[in-house]
Structures are given as structure tokens and as C-alpha cells.
C-alpha positions as CSV (number, residue, x, y, z in Angstrom):
1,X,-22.3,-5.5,21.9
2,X,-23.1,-1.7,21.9
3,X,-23.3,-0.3,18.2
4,X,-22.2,3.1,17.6
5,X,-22.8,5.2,14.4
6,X,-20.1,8.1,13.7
7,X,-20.0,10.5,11.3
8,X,-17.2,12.1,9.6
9,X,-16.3,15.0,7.2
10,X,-15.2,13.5,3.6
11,X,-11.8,14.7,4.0
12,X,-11.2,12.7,7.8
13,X,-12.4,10.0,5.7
14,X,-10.0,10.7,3.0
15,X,-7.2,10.9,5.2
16,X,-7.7,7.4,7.3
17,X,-8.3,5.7,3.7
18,X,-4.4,7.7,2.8
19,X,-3.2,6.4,6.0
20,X,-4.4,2.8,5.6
21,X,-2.9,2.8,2.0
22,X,0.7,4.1,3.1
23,X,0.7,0.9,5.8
24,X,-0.3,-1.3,3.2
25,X,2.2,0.5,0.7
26,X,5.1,0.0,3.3
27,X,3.9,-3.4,4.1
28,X,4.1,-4.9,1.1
29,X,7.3,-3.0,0.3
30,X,8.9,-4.7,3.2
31,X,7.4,-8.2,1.9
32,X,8.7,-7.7,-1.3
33,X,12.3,-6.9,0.2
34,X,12.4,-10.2,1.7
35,X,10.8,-12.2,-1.0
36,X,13.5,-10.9,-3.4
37,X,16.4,-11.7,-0.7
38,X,15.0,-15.1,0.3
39,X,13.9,-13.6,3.8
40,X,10.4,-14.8,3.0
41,X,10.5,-18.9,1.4
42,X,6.6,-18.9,1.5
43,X,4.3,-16.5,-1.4
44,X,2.2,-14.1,-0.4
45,X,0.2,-14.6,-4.0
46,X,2.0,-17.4,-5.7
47,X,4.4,-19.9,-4.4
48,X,6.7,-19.5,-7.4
49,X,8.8,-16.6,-6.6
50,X,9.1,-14.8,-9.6
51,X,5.4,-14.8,-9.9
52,X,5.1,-13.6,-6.5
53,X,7.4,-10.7,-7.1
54,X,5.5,-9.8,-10.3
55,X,2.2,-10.0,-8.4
56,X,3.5,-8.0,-5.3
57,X,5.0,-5.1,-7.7
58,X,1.8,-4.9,-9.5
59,X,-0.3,-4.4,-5.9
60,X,2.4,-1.8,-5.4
61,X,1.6,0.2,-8.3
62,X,-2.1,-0.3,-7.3
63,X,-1.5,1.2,-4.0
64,X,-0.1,4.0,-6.1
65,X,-2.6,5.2,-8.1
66,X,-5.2,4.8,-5.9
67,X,-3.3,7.1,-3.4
68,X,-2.7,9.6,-6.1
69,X,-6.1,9.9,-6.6
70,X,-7.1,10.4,-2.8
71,X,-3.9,12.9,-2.4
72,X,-3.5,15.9,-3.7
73,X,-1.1,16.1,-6.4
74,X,2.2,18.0,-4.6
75,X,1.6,16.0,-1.3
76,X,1.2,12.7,-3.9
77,X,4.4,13.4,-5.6
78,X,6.5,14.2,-2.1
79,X,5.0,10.5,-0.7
80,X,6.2,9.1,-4.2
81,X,9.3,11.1,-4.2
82,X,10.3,9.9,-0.6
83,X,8.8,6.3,-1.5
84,X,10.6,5.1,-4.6
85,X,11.4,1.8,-4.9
């Protein structure tokens, strides 16, 4: 296997580590949404459901301060706008 080495401007970097983020953001949204509804019977954290909900909600807000750290603030505050929960 061939090994390449690439390099990249902070801010390319920035933006894929956004981008990876959001998914994870929208991912876990959509896991919570099912968990709550009883879509989803097994935990993603915890197999008690409340305690799943709890933990998901808290990797939410995670998400969300990491992201408003590596966005700038009016581009932070339209994703959160348009992402409320």
C-alpha cells in the first residue's frame, strides 16, 4: 500500500473538521429522534432509554460548542439557527 503525504491550508482543515461535525450533529439528531419514538429499541450509550437520551443530548451540545469554536460566529449562529432541536 502506497502512502501519500498531503498538505493543507488551516482553514481546508477547518472546514472538513466543520463538515465531519455537522454529519455527526445530524446523525445523532436522527438517532435521538428514533430513540425518543421507540424507532430505535437498542442504546447507543446506555441500554436504559432515558439514560440514553440524556447521554445523546449531551454529545449534541458537545457537537455544538466544538463547532462554534471552528465557525465563525454569524455562520455558527445561522447552522444553530437552522439546527434547533
Amino acid at each position: 500500500m502506497n502512502k501519500f503525504t498531503v498538505e493543507l491550508e488551516w482553514d481546508a482543515v477547518d472546514s472538513i473538521v466543520v463538515q465531519v461535525l455537522k454529519d455527526q450533529y445530524n446523525g445523532l439528531k436522527k438517532d435521538l429522534d428514533r430513540r425518543r419514538n421507540d424507532e430505535e429499541t437498542l442504546g447507543i450509550f446506555s441500554n436504559d432509554k432515558e439514560e440514553d437520551v440524556a447521554c445523546i443530548w449531551r454529545h449534541l451540545d458537545s457537537i455544538k460548542i466544538v463547532l462554534s469554536y471552528n465557525m465563525n460566529h454569524e455562520d455558527f449562529e445561522e447552522w444553530k439557527s437552522n439546527h434547533a432541536l
